[in-house]
C-alpha positions in Angstrom: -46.5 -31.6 -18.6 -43.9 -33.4 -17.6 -41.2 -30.9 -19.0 -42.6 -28.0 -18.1 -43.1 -28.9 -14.4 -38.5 -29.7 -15.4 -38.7 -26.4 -16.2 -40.2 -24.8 -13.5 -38.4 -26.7 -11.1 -35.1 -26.0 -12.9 -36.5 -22.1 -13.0 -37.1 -22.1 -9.2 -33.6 -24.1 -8.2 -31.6 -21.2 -10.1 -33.5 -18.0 -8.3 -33.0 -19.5 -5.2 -29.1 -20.0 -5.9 -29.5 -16.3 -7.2 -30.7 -15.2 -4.5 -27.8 -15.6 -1.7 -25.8 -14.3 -4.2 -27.8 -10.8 -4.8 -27.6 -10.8 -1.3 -24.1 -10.5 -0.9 -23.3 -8.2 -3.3 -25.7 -6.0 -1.8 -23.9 -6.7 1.6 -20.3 -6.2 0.0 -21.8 -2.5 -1.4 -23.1 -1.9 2.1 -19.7 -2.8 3.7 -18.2 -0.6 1.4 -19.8 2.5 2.0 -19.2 2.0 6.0 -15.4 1.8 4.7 -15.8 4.9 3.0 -17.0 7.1 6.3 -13.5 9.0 6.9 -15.3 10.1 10.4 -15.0 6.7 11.3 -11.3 5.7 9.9 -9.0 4.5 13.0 -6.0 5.5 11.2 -6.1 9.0 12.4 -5.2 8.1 15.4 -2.3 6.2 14.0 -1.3 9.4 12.3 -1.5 11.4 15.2 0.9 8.6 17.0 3.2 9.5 13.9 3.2 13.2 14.3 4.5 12.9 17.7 7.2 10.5 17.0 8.0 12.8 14.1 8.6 15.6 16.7 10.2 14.0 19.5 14.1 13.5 19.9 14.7 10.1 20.6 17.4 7.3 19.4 21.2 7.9 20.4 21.8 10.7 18.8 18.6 12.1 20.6 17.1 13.6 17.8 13.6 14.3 16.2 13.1 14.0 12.4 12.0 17.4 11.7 15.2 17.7 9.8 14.5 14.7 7.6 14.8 15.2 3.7 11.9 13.5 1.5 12.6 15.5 -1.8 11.7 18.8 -1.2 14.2 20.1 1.9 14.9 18.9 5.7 11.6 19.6 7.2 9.3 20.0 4.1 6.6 17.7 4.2 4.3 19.0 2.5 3.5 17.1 -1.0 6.6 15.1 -0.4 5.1 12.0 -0.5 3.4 12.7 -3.5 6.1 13.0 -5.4 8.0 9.3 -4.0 9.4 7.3 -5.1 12.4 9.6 -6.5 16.0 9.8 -6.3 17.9 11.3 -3.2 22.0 11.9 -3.6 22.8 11.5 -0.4 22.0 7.9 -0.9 22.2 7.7 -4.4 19.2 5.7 -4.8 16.0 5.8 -5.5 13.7 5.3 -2.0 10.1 5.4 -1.5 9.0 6.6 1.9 10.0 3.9 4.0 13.5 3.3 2.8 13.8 6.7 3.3 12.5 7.0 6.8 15.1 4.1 7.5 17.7 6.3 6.5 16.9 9.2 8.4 16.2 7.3 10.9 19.6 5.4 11.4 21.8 9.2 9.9 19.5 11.6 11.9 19.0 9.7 15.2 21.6 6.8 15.4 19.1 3.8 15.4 20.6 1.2 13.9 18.9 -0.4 10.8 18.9 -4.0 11.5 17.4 -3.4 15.0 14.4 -1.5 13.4 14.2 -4.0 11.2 13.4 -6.5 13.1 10.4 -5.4 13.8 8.5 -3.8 11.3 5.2 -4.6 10.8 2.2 -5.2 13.2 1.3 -8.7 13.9 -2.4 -8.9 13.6 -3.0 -12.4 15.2 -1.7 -11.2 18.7 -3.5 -7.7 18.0 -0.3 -5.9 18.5 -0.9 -1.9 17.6 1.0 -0.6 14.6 5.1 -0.1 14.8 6.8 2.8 15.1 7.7 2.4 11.6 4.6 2.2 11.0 2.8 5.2 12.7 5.6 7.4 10.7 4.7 6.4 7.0 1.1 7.5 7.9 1.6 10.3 9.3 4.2 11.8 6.3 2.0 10.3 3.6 -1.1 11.8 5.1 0.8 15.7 4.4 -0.1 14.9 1.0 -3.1 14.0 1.3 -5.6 15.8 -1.5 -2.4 16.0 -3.5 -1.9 14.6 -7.3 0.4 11.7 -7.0 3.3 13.3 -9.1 6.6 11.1 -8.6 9.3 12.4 -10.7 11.2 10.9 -13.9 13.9 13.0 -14.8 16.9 11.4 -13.4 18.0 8.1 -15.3 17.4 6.4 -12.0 14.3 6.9 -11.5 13.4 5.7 -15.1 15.8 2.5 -14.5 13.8 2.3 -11.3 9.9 2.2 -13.6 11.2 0.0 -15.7 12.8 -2.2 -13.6 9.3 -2.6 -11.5 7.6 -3.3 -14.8 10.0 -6.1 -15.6 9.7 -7.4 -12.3 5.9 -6.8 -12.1 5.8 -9.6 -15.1 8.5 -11.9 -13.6 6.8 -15.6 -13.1 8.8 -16.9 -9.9 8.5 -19.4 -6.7 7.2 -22.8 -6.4 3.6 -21.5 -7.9 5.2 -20.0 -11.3 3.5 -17.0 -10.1 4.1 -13.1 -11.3 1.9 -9.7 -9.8 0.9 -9.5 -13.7 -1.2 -12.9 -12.9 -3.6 -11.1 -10.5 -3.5 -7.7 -11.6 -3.1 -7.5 -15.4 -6.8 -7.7 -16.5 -9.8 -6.5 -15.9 -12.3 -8.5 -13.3 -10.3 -10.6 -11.4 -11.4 -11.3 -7.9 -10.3 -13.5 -5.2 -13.5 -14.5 -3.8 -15.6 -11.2 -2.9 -12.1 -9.4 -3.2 -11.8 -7.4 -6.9 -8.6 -7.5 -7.8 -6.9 -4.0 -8.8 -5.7 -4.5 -12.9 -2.6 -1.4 -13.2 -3.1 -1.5 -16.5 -6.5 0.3 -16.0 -5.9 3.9 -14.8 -9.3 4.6 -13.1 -8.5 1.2 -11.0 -4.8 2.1 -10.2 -5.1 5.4 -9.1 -8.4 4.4 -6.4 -5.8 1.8 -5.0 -2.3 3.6 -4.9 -4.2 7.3 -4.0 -5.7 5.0 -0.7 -2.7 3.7 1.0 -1.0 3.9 3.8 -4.7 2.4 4.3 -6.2 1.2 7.6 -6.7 -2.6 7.4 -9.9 -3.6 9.0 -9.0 -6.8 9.5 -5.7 -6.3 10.6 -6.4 -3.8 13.1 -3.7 -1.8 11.7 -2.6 0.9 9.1 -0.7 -1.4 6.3 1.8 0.5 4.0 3.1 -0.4 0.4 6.1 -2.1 2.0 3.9 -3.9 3.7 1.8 -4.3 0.6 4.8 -5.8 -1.4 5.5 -8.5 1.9 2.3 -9.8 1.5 1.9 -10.5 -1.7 5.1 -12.1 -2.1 3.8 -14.3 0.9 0.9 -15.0 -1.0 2.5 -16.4 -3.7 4.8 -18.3 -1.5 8.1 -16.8 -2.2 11.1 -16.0 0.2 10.4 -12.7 2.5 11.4 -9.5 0.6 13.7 -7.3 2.2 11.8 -3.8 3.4 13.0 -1.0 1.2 15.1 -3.4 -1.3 15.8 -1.9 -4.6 13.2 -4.3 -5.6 10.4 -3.3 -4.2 11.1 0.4 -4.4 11.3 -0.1 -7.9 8.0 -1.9 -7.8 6.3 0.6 -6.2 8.0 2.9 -8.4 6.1 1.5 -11.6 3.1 0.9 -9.5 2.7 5.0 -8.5 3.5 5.8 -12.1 0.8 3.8 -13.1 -1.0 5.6 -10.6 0.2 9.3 -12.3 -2.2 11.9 -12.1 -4.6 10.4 -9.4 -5.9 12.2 -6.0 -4.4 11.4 -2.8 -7.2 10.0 -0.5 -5.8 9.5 3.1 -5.8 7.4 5.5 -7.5 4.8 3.3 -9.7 2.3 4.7 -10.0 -1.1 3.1 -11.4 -4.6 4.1 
C-alpha cells in the first residue's frame, strides 16, 4: 500500500511538472504564428524609410543611390540581393549587401566610411529607430523578396570566400573556446525556448537565411546579417567584428550557400 500510494504520488508530482511545460510549448507555437502575420510585420515601414533614402540625393557629393551596382548593373535591384554575397571588380572583393552599400555609399555620395561607421546599428535599450544603414539593407533585400537565394560561385573568390566561412564557422576562439559550429552544427539545440538553427540541415538553413533582414521583436528594430555576425561574436565574448570585414562576408558567404536553393521570405519577423 505503502508503495503504491509512492507511486501515485511520484505519478501526480511529474504531471504537474508536465504541465507548465505543455503549457509553454503551446504558448511558444502561439507566439509563433502571431510572428508569422506579414500584415502585422513593422519592418515595412523600415523598408519604406529605405526606399526613400535610396532615392534621395544626399551626402557631399549630393547624390542618390539609384546608380549603385549590386551585381546585376547601376540601378538593378531586382534579384540582386539574391544572388550576394559575390565578387564586384571595382572593389575586387567579394561583399555582401552591406559592404557594398558602404561602398556606394562613400564612391557615389562622398560619405565617408568611418563616420557611417560609427553608428551602425540601433541601440535597442534607449529604443532608438533603426540607422540609415539600416533602413537601406531592408529595403534592397526586400527587391528580392520571393526570389531563390542564388549567390554565385564562379569566380575563385567567391569559392575562397565559402570556404574560408566554413573554416572560420569551425574556428574555436575567445576566452569561452567557443566556435558557431558549437551552436549550430547539430540538430536540436536550443538556448532556453530558443531552437537553435543547425546549417548542416538544409530545411533549417534556408527558413533562417530566406528570413532576414528580419524585424526583431524585441529589439524594436529590423536586424541584418551584419548585425547577425556582431551579435554572436558578442555572445561568445570575443572582440567586436569589423562590419563588412572579409571575415564576416565570407561567413555569410558559406552561410547563404548553405542556404542555396531556399525562398526569399521578407521582411522576416523573429522573437
Amino acid at each position: 500500500m505503502k508503495r503504491n500510494l509512492t507511486v501515485k504520488g511520484l505519478t501526480a508530482l511529474t504531471l504537474a511538472l508536465a504541465a507548465p511545460v505543455a503549457m509553454g510549448e503551446v504558448s511558444v507555437e502561439e507566439y509563433r504564428a502571431m510572428l508569422a502575420d506579414k500584415d502585422a510585420n513593422p519592418g515595412f515601414l523600415v523598408i519604406d524609410q529605405g526606399e526613400a533614402l535610396y532615392k534621395t540625393k544626399r551626402g557631399p557629393k549630393n547624390a542618390s543611390l539609384e546608380k549603385c551596382d549590386f551585381g546585376l548593373g547601376p540601378g538593378k535591384l531586382k534579384g540582386a540581393y539574391a544572388q550576394l554575397p559575390r565578387y564586384f571588380k571595382d572593389t575586387k572583393r567579394v561583399q555582401d549587401i552591406e559592404s557594398r552599400l558602404l561602398t556606394c555609399m562613400t564612391t557615389l555620395q562622398g560619405f565617408d566610411e568611418a563616420e557611417i561607421k560609427k553608428k551602425l546599428y540601433a541601440d535597442q535599450r534607449y529604443n532608438e529607430s533603426n540607422t540609415e544603414l539600416e533602413m537601406l539593407a531592408a529595403y534592397v533585400a526586400y527587391q528580392s523578396n520571393g526570389m531563390k537565394i542564388a549567390p554565385p560561385l564562379k569566380h575563385p573568390a567567391e569559392k575562397e570566400a565559402q570556404k574560408v566561412g566554413e573554416a572560420y564557422f569551425w574556428n574555436r576562439h575567445g576566452p569561452m573556446d567557443f566556435s558557431c559550429a558549437t551552436c549550430h552544427a547539430e540538430d536540436g539545440k536550443r538556448v532556453r525556448l530558443q531552437g537553435l538553427v543547425n546549417v548542416y540541415n538544409k530545411k533549417d538553413i534556408q527558413a533562417t537565411m530566406s528570413t532576414w533582414p528580419t524585424y526583431r521583436v524585441s529589439h524594436g528594430v529590423v536586424r541584418n546579417m551584419q548585425h547577425r555576425m556582431w551579435d554572436c561574436h558578442w555572445q561568445m565574448r570575443t572582440p567586436d567584428i569589423d562590419y563588412g570585414s572579409p571575415a564576416t562576408v565570407a561567413l555569410i558567404s558559406f552561410l547563404t550557400h548553405q542556404a542555396k536553393g531556399g525562398t526569399y521570405d521578407l521582411p522576416g519577423m523573429k522573437r
